[in-house]
C-alpha positions in Angstrom: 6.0 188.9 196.6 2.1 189.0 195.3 0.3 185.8 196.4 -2.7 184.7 194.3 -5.9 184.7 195.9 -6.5 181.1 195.6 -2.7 180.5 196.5 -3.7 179.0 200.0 -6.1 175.7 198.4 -2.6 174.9 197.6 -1.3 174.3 201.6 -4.4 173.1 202.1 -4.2 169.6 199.7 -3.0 166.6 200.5 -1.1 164.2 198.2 -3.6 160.9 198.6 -5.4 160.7 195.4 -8.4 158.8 195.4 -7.9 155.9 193.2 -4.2 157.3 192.2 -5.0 158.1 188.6 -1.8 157.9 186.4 -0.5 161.4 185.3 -1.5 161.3 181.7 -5.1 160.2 181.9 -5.6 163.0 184.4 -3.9 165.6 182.1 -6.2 164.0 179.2 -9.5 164.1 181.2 -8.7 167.4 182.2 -7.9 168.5 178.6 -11.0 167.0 177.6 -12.9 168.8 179.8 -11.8 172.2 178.6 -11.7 171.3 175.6 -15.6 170.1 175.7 -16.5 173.8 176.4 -14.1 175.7 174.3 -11.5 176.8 176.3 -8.9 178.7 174.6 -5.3 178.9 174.8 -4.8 175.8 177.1 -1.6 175.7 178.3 0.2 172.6 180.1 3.2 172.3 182.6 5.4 170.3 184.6 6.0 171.7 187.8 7.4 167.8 189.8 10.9 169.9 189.9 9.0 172.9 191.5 6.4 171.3 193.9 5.6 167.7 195.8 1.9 168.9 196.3 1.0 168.2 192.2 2.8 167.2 188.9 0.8 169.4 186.5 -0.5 173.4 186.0 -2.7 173.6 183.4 -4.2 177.4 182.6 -6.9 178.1 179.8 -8.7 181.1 179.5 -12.5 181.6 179.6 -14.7 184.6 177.9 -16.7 184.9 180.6 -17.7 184.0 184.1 -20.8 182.0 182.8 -17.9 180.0 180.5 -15.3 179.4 183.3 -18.0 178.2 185.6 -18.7 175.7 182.8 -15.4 175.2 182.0 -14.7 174.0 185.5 -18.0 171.4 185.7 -16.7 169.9 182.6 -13.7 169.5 184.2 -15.0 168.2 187.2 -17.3 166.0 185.0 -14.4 164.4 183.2 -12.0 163.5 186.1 -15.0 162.1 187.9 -15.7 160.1 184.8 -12.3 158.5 184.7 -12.4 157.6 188.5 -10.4 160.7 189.5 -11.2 163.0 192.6 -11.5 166.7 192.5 -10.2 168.0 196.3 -12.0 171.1 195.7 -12.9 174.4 193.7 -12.6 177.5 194.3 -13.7 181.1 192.8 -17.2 179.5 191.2 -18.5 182.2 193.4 -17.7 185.0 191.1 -16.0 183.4 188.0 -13.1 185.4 186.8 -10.0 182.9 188.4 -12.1 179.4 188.9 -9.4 176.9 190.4 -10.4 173.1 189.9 -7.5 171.0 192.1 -7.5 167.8 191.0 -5.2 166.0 193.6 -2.0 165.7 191.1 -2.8 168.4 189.0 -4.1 171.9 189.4 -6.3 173.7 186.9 -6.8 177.6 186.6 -9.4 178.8 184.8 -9.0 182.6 184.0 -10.6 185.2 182.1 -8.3 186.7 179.7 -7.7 190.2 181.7 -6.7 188.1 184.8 -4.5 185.5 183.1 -2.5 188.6 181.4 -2.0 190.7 184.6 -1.1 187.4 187.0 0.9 185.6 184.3 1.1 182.2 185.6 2.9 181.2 182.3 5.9 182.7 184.2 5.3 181.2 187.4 5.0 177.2 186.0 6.1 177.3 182.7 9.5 176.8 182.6 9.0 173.1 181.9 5.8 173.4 179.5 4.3 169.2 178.4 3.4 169.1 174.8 -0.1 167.5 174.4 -2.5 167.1 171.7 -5.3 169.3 171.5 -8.5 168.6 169.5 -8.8 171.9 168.7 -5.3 172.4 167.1 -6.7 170.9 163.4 -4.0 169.5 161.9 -1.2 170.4 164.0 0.2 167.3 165.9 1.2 169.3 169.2 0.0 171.3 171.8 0.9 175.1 171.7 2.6 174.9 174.9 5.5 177.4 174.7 6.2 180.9 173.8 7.6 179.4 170.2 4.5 178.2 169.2 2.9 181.9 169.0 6.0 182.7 167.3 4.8 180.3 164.7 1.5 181.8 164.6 2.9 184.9 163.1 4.1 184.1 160.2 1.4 182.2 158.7 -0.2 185.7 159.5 1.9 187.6 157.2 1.7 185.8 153.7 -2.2 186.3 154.3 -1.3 190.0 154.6 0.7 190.1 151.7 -1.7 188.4 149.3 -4.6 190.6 150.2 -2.8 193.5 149.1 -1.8 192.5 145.3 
């Protein structure tokens, strides 16, 4: 089996959070952070059933290195804001996987190419957490499982249609 390169920050954590920040204002800041810098296709999941080291994945996806570095500081930024620690990150150097570990949650931040080829949808997401994004509109959830870009299609397709007549 394929590790990650940043797989080993995970063995290195240790479970005592800083000021023990509940689960849902971590996920929030966190959220808020990527959300602050326009990360896209956020993605949020349970892992307590997989893992004692953290209760949350999140992945987003950045457009470039110069955006996931961002991305990260704003996450960083935010969970600082609330209280929270940050135990480290790691790939700043170069920018394409950026890994913020935030104690009870673990961020990736991935460029598109690198978040298709590792797929760590398929790794966490069995148990996806449905959130509320800003940047959702109107939509009162988080597009958090494969249904939701089933849903996306076909609000494509009428548009399609009409053009045509």
């Amino acid at each position: 089996m394929y590790r990650p390169p940043y797989g080993t920050i995970l063995f290195n954590t240790t479970c005592t959070i800083g000021k023990n920040m509940e689960i849902t204002k971590l996920q929030r800041a966190i959220i808020d952070g990527l959300e602050d810098v326009k990360a896209q296709d956020i993605k949020v999941f349970n892992t307590t059933h997989l893992t004692a080291l953290f209760d949350r994945v999140i992945v987003a996806s950045g457009t470039s290195n110069r955006q996931t570095k961002a991305l990260a500081n704003s996450v960083r930024d935010k969970v600082k804001g609330l209280g929270g620690d940050v135990i480290s990150t790691e790939g700043e150097e170069v920018g394409e996987w950026v890994l913020v570990d935030c104690g009870d949650a673990v961020v990736h931040i991935l460029q598109p190419a690198l978040r298709q080829y590792y797929n760590l949808e398929e790794v966490w997401g069995d148990k996806p957490v449905r959130v509320k994004l800003q940047s959702s509109g109107g939509f009162s959830g988080a597009q958090v499982s494969v249904s939701d870009d089933e849903d996306d299609e076909p609000a494509a397709k009428p548009a399609r249609k009409t053009t045509r007549r």
